[in-house]
PDB file with SEQRES, HELIX, SHEET and CRYST1 records, atoms N, CA, C and O in Angstrom:
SEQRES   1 A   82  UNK UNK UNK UNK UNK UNK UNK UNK UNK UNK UNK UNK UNK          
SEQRES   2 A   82  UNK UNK UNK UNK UNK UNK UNK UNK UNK UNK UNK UNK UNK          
SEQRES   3 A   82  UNK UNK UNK UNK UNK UNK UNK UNK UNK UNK UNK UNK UNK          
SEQRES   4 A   82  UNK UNK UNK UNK UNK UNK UNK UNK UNK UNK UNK UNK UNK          
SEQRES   5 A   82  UNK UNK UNK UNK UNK UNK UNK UNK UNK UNK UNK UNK UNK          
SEQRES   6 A   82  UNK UNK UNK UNK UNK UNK UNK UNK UNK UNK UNK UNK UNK          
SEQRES   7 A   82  UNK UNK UNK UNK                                              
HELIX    1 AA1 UNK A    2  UNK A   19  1                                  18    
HELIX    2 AA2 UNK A   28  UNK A   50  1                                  23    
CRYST1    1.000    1.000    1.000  90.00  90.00  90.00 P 1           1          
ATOM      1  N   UNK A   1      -9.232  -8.632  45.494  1.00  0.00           N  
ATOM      2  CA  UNK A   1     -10.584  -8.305  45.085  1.00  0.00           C  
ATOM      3  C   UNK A   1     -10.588  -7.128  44.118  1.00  0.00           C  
ATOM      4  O   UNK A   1     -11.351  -7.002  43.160  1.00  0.00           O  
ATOM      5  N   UNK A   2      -9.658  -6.308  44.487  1.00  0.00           N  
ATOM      6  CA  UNK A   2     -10.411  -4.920  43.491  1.00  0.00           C  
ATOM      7  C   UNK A   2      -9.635  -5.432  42.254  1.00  0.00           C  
ATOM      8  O   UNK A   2     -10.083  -5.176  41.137  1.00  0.00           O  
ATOM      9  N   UNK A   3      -8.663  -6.037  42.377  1.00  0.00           N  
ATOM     10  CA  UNK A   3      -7.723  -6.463  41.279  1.00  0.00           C  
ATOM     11  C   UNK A   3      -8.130  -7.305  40.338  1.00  0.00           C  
ATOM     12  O   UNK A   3      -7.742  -7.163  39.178  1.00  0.00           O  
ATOM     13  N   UNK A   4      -9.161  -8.527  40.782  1.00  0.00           N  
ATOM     14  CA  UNK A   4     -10.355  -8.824  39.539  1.00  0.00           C  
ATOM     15  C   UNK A   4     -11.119  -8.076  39.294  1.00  0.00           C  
ATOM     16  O   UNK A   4     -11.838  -8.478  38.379  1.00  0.00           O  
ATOM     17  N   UNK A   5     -11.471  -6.757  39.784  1.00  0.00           N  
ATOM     18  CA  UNK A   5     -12.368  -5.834  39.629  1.00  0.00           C  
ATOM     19  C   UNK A   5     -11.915  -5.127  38.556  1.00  0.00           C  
ATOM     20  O   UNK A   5     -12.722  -4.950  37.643  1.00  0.00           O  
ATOM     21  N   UNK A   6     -10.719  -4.639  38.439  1.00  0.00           N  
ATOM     22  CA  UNK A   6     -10.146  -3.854  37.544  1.00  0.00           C  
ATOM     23  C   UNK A   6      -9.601  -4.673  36.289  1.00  0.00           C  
ATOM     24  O   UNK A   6      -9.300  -3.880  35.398  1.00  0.00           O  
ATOM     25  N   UNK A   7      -9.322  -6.301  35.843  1.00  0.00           N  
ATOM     26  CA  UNK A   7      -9.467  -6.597  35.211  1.00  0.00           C  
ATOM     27  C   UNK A   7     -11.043  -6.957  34.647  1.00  0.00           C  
ATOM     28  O   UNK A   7     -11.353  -6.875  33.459  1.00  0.00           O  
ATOM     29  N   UNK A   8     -11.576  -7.196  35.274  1.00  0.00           N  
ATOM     30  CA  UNK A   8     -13.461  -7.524  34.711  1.00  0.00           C  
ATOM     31  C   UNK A   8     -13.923  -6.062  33.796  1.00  0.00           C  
ATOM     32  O   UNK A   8     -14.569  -5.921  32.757  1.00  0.00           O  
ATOM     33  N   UNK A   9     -13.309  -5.170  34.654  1.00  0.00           N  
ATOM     34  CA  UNK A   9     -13.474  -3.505  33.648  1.00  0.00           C  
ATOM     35  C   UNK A   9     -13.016  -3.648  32.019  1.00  0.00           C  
ATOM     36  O   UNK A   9     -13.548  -3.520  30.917  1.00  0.00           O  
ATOM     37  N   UNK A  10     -11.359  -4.081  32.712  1.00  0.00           N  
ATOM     38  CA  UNK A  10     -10.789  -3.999  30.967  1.00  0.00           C  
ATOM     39  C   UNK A  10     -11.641  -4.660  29.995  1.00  0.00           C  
ATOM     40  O   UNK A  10     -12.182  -4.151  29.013  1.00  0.00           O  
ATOM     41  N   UNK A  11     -11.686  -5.834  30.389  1.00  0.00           N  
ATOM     42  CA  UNK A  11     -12.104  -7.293  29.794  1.00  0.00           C  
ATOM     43  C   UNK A  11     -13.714  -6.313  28.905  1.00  0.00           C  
ATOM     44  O   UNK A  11     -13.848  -6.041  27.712  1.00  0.00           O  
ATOM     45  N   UNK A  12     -14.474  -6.081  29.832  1.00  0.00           N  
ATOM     46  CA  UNK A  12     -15.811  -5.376  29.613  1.00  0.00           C  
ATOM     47  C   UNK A  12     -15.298  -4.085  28.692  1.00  0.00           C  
ATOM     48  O   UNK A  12     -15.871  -4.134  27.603  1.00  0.00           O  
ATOM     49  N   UNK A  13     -14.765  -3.412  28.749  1.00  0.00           N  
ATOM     50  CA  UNK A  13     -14.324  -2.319  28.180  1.00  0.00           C  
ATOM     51  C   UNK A  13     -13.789  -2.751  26.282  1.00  0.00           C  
ATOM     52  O   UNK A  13     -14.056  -2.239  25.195  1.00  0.00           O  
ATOM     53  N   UNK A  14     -12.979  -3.889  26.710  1.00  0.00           N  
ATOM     54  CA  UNK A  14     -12.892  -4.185  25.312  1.00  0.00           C  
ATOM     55  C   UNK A  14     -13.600  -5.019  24.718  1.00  0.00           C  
ATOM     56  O   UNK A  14     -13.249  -5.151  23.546  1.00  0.00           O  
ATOM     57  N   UNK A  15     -14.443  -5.639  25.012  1.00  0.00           N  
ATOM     58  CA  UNK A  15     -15.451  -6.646  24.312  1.00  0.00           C  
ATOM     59  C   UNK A  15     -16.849  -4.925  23.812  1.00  0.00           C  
ATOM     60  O   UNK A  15     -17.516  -4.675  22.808  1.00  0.00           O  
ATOM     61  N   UNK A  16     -16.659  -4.211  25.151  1.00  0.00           N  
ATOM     62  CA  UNK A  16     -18.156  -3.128  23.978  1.00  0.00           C  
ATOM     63  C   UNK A  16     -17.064  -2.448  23.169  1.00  0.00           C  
ATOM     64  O   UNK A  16     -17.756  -1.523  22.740  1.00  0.00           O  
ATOM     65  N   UNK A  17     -15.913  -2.242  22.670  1.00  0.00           N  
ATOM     66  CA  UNK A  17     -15.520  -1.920  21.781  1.00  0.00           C  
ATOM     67  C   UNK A  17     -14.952  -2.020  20.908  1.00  0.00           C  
ATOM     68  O   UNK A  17     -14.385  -1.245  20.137  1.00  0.00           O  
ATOM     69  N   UNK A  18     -15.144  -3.523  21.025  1.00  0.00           N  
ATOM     70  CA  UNK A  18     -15.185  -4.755  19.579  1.00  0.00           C  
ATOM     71  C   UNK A  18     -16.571  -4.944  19.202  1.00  0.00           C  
ATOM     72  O   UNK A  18     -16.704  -4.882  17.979  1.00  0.00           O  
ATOM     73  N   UNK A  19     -17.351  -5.095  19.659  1.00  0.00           N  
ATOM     74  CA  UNK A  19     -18.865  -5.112  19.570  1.00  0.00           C  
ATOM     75  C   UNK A  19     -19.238  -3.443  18.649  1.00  0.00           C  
ATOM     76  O   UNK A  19     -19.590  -3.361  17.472  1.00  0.00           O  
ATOM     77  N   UNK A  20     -19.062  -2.493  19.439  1.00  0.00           N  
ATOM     78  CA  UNK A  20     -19.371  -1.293  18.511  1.00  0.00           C  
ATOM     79  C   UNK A  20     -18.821  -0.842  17.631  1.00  0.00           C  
ATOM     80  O   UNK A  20     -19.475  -0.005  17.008  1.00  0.00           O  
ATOM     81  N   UNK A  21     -17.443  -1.122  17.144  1.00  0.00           N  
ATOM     82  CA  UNK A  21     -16.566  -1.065  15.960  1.00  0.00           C  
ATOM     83  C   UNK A  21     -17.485  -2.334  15.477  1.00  0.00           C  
ATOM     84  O   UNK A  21     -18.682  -2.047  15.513  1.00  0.00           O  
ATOM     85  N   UNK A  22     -17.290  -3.284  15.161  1.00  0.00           N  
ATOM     86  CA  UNK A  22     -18.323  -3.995  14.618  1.00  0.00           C  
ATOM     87  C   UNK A  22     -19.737  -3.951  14.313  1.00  0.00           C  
ATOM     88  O   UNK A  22     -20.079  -4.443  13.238  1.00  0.00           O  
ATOM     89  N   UNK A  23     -20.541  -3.494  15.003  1.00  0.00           N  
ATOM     90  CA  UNK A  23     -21.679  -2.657  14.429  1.00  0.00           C  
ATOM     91  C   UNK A  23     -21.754  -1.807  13.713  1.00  0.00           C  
ATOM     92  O   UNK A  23     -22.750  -1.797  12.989  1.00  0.00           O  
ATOM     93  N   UNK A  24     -20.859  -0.824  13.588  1.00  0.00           N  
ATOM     94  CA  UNK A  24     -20.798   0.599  13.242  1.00  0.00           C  
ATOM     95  C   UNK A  24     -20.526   0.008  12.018  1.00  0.00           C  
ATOM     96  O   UNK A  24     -21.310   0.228  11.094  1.00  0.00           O  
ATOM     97  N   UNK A  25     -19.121  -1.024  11.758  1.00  0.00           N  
ATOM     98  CA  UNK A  25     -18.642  -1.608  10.387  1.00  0.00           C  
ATOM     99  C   UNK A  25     -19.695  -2.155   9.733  1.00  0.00           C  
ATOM    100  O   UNK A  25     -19.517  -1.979   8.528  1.00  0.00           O  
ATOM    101  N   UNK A  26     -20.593  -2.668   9.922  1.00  0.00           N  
ATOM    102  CA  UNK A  26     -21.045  -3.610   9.351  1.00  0.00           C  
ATOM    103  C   UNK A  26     -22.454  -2.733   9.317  1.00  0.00           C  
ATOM    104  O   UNK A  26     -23.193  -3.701   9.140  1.00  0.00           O  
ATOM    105  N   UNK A  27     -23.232  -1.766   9.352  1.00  0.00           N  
ATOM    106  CA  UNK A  27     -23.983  -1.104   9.415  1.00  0.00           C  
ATOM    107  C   UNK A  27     -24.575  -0.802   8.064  1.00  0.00           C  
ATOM    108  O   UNK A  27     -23.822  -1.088   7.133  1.00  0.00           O  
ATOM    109  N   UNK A  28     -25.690  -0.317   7.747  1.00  0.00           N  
ATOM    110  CA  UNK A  28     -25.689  -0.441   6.113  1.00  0.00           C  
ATOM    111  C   UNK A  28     -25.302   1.121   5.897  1.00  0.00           C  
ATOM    112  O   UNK A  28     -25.175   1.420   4.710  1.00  0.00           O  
ATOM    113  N   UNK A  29     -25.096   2.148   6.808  1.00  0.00           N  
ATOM    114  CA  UNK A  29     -24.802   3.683   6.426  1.00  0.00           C  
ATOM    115  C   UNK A  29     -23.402   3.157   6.222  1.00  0.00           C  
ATOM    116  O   UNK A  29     -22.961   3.610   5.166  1.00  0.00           O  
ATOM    117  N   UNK A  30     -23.024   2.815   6.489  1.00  0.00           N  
ATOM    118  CA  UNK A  30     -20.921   2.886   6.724  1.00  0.00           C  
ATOM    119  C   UNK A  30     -20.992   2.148   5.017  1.00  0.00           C  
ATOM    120  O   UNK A  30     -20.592   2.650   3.967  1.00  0.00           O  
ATOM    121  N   UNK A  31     -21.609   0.894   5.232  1.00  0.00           N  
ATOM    122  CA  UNK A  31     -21.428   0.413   3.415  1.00  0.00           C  
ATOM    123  C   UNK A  31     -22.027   1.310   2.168  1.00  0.00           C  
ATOM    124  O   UNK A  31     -21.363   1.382   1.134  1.00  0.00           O  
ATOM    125  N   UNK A  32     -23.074   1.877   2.262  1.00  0.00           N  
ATOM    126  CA  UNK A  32     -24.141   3.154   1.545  1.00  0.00           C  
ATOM    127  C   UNK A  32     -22.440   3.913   1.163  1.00  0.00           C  
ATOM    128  O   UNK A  32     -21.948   3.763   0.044  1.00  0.00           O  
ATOM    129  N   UNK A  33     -21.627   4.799   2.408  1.00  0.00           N  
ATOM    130  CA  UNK A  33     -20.992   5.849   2.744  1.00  0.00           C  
ATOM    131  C   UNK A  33     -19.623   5.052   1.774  1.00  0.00           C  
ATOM    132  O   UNK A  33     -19.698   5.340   0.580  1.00  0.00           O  
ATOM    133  N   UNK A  34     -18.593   4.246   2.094  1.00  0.00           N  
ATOM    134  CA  UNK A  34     -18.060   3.691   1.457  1.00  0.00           C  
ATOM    135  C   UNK A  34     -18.179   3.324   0.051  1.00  0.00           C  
ATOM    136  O   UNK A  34     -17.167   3.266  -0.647  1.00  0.00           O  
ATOM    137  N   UNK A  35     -19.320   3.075  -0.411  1.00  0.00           N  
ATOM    138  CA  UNK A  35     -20.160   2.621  -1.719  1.00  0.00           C  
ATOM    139  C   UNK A  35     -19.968   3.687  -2.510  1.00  0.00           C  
ATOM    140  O   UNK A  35     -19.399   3.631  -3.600  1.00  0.00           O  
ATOM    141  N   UNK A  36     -20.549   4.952  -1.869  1.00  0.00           N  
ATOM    142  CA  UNK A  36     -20.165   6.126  -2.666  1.00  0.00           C  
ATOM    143  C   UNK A  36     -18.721   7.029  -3.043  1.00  0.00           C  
ATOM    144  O   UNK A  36     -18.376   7.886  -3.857  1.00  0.00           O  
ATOM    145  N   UNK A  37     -18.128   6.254  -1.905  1.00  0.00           N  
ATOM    146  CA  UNK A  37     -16.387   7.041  -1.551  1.00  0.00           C  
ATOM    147  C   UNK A  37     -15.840   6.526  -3.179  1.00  0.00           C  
ATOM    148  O   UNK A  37     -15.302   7.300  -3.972  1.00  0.00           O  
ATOM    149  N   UNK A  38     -16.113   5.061  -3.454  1.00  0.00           N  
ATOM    150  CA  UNK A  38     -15.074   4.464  -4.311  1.00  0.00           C  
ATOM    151  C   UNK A  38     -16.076   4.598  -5.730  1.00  0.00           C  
ATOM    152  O   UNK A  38     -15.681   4.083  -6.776  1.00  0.00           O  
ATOM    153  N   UNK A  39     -17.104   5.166  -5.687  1.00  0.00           N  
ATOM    154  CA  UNK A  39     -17.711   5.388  -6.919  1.00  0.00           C  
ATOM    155  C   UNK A  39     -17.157   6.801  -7.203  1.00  0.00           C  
ATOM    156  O   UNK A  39     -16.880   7.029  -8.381  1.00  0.00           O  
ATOM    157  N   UNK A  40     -16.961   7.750  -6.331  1.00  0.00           N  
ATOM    158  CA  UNK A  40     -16.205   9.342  -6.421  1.00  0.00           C  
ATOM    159  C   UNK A  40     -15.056   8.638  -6.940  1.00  0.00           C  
ATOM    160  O   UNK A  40     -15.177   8.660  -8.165  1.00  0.00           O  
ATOM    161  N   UNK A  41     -14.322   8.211  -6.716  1.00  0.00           N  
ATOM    162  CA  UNK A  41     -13.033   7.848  -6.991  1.00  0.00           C  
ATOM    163  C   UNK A  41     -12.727   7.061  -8.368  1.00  0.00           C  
ATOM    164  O   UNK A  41     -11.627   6.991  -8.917  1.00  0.00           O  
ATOM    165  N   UNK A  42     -13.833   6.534  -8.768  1.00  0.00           N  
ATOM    166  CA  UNK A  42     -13.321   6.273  -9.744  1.00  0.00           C  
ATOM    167  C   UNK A  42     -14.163   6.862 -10.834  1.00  0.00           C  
ATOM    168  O   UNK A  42     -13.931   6.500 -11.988  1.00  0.00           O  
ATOM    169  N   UNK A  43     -15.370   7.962 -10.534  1.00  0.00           N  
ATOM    170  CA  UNK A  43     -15.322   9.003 -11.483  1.00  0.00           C  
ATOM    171  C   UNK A  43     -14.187  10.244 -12.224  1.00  0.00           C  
ATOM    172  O   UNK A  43     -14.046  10.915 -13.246  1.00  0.00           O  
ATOM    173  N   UNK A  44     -13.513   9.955 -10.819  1.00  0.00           N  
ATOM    174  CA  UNK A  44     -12.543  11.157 -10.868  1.00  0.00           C  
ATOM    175  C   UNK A  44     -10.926  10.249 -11.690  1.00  0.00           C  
ATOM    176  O   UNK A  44     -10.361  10.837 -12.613  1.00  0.00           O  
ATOM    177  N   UNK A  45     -10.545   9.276 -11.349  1.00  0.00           N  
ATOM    178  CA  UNK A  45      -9.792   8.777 -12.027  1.00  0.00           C  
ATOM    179  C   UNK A  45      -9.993   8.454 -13.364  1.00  0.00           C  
ATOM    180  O   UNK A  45      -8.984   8.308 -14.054  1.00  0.00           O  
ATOM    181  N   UNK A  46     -11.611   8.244 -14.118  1.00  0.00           N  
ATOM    182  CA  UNK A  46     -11.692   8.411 -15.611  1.00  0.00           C  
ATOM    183  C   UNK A  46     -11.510   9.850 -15.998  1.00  0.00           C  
ATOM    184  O   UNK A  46     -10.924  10.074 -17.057  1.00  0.00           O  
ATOM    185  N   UNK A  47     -12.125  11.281 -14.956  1.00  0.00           N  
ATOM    186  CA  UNK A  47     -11.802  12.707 -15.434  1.00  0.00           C  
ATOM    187  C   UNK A  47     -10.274  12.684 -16.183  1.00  0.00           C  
ATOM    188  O   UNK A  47      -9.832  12.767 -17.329  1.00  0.00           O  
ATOM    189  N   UNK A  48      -9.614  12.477 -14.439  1.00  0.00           N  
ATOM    190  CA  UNK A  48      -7.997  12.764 -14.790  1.00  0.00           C  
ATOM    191  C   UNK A  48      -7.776  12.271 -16.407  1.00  0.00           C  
ATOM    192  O   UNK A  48      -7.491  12.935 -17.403  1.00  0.00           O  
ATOM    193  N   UNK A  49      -8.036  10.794 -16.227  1.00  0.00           N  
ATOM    194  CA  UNK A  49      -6.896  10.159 -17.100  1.00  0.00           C  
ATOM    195  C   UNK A  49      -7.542  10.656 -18.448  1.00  0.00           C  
ATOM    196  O   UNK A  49      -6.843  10.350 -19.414  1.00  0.00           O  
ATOM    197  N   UNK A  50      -8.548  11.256 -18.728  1.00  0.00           N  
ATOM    198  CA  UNK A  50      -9.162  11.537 -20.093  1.00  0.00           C  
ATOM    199  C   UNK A  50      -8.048  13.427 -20.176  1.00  0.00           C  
ATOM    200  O   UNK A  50      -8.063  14.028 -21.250  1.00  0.00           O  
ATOM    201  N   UNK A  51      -7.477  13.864 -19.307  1.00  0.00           N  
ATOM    202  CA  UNK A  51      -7.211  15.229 -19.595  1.00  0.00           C  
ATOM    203  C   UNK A  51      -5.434  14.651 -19.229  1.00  0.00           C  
ATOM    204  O   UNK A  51      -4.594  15.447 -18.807  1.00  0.00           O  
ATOM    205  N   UNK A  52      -5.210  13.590 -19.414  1.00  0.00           N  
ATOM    206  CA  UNK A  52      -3.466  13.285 -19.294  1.00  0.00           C  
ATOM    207  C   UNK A  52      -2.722  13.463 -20.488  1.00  0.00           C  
ATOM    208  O   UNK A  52      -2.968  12.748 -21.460  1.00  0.00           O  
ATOM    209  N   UNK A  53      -1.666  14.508 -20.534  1.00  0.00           N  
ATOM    210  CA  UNK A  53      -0.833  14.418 -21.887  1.00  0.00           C  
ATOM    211  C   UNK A  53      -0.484  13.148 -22.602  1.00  0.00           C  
ATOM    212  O   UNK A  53      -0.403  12.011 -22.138  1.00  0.00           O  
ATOM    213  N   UNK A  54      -0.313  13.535 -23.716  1.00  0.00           N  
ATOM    214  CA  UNK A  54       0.635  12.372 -24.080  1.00  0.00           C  
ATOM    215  C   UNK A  54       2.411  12.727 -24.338  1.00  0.00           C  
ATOM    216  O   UNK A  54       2.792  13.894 -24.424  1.00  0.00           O  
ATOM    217  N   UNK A  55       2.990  12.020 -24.400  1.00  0.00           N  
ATOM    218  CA  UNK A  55       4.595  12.694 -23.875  1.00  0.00           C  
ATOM    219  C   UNK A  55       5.167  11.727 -25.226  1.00  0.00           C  
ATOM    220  O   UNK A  55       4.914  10.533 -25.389  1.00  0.00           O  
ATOM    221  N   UNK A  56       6.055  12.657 -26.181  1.00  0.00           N  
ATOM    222  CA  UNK A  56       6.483  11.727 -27.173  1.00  0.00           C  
ATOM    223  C   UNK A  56       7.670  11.127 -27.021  1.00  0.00           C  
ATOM    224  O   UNK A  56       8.546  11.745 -26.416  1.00  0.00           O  
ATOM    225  N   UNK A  57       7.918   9.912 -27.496  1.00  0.00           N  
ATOM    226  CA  UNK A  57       8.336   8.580 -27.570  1.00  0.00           C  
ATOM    227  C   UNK A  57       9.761   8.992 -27.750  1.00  0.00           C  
ATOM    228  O   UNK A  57      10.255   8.759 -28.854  1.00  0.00           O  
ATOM    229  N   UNK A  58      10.893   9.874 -26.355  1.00  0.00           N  
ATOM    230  CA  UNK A  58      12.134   9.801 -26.748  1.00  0.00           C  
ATOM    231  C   UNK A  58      13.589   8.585 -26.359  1.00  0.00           C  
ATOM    232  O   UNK A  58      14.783   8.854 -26.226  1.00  0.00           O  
ATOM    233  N   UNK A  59      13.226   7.899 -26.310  1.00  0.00           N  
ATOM    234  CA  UNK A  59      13.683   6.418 -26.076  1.00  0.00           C  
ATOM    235  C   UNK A  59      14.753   6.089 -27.387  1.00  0.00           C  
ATOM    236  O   UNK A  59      15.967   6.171 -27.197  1.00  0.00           O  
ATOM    237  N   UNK A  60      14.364   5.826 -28.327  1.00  0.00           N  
ATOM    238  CA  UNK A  60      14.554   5.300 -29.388  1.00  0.00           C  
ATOM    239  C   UNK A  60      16.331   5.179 -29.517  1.00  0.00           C  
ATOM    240  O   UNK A  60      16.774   6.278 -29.852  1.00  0.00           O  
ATOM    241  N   UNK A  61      17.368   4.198 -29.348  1.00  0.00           N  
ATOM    242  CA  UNK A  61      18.585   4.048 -29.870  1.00  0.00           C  
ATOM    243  C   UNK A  61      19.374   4.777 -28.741  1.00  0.00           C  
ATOM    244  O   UNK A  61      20.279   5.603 -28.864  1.00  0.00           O  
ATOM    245  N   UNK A  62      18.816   4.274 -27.626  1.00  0.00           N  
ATOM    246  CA  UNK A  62      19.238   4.715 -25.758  1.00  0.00           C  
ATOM    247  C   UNK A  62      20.435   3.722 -25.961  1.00  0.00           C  
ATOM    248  O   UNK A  62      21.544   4.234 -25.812  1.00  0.00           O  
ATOM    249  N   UNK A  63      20.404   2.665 -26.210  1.00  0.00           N  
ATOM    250  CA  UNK A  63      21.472   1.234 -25.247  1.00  0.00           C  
ATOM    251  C   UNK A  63      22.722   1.681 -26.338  1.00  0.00           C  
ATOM    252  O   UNK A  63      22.853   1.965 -27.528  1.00  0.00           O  
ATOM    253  N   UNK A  64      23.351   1.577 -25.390  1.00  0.00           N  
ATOM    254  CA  UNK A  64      24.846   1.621 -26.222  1.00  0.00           C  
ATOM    255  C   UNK A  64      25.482  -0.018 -26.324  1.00  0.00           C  
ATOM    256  O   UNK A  64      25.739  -0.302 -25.154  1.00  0.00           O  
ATOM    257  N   UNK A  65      25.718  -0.793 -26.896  1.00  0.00           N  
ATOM    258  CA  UNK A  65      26.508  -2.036 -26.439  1.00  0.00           C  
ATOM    259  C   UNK A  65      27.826  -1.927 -26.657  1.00  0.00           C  
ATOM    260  O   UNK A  65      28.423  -1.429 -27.611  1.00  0.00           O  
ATOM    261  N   UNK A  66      28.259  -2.490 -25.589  1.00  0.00           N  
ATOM    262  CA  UNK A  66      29.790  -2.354 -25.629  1.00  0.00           C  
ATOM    263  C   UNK A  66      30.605  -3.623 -25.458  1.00  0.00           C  
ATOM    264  O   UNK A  66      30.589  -4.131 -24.336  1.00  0.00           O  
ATOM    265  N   UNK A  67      31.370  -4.249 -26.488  1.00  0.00           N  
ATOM    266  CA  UNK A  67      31.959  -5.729 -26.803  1.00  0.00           C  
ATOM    267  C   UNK A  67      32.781  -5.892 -25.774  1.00  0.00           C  
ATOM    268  O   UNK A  67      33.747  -5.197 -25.460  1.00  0.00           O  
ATOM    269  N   UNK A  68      32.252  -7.071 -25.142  1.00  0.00           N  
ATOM    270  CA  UNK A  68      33.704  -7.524 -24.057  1.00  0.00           C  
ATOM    271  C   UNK A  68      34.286  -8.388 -24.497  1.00  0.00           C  
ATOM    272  O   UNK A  68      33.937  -9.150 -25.399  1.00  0.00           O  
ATOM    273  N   UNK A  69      35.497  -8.361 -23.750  1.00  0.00           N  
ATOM    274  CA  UNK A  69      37.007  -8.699 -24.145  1.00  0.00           C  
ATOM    275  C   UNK A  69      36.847 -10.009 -23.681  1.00  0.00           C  
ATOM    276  O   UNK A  69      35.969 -10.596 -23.049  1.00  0.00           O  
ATOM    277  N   UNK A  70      38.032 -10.340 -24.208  1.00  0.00           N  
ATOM    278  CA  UNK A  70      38.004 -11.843 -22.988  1.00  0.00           C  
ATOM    279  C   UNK A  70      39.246 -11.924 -22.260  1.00  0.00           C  
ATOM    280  O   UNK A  70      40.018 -12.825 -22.586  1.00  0.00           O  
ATOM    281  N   UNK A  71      39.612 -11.040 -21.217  1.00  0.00           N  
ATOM    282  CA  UNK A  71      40.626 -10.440 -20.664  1.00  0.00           C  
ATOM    283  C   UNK A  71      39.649 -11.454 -19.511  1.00  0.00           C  
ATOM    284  O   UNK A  71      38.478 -11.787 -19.697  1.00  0.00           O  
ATOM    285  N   UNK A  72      40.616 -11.855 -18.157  1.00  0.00           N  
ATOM    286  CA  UNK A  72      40.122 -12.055 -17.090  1.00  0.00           C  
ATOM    287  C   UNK A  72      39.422 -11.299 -16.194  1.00  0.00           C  
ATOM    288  O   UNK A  72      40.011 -10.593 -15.376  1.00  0.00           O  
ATOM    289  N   UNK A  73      38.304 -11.363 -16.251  1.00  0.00           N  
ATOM    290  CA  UNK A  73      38.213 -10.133 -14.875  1.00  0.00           C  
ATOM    291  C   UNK A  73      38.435 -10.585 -13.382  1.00  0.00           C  
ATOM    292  O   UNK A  73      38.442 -11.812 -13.275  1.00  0.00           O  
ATOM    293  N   UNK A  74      38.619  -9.892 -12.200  1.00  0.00           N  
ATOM    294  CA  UNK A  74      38.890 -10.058 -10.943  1.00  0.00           C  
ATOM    295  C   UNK A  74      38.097  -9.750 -10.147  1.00  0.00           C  
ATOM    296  O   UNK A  74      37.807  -8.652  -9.672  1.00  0.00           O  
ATOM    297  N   UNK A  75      37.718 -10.748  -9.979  1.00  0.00           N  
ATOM    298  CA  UNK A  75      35.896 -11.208  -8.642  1.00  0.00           C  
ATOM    299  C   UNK A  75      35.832 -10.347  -8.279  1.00  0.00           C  
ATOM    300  O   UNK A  75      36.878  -9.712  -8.142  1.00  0.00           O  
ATOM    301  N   UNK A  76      34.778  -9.853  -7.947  1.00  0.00           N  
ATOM    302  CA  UNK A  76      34.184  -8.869  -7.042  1.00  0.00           C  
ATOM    303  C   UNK A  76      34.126  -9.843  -6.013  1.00  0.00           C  
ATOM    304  O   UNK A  76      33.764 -10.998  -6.235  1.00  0.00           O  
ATOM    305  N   UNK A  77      34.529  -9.348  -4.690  1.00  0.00           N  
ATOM    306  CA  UNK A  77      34.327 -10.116  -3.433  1.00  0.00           C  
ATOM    307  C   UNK A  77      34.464  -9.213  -2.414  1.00  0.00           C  
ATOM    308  O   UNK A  77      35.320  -8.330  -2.454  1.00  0.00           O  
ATOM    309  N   UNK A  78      33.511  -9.386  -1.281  1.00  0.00           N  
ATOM    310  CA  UNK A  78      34.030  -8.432  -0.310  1.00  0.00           C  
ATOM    311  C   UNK A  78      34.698  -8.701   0.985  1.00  0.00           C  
ATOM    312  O   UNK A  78      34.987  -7.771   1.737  1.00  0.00           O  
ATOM    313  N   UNK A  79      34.968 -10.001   1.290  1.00  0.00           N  
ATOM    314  CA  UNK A  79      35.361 -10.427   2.122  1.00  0.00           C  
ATOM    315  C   UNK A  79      36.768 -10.676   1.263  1.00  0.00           C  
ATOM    316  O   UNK A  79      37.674 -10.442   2.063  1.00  0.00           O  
ATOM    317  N   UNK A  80      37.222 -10.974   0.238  1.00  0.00           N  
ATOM    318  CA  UNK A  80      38.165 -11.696  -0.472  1.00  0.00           C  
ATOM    319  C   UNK A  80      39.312 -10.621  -0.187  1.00  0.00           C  
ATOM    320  O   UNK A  80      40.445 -11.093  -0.288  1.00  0.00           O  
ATOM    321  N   UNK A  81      39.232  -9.118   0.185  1.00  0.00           N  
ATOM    322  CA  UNK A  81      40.244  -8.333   0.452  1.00  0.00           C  
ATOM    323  C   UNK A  81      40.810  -8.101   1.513  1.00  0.00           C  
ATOM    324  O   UNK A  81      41.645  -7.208   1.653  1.00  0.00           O  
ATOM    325  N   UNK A  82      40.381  -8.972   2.514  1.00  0.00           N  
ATOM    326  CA  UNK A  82      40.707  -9.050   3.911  1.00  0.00           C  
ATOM    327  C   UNK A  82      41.320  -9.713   4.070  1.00  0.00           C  
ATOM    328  O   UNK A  82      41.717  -9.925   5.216  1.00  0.00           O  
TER     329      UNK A  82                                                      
END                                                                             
């Protein structure tokens, strides 16, 4: 007996707090509150990116190429040395 008692608790315990996380989510303050979070956010990400350096272009004649032979090479394997 008390032992369905104490599951009927849980059971009850988590259904009102799927129920009130769900209210609370779906509430029009939580969407209003959210609404405004990602409008801050992306005021502030046009601020930044309008005050971002620009960094000059030192790349240019990086790759070295280097001609291969036609010598055999010898597998890479890692089991093959055992």
């Amino acid at each position: 007996m008390l032992k369905e008692i104490k599951y009927l608790i849980f059971v009850v315990i988590i259904i009102l707090f799927l129920f009130f996380t769900g209210k609370y989510y779906f509430s029009n303050e939580n969407i209003k509150n959210s609404y405004r979070s990602y409008k801050n956010i992306d005021e502030k990400i046009k601020v930044y990116s309008k005050n971002l350096p620009l960094l000059k272009n030192d790349t240019e004649n990086i790759i070295e190429y280097v001609k291969q032979t036609d010598k055999k090479r010898k597998k890479n394997s890692i089991f093959g040395n055992y």
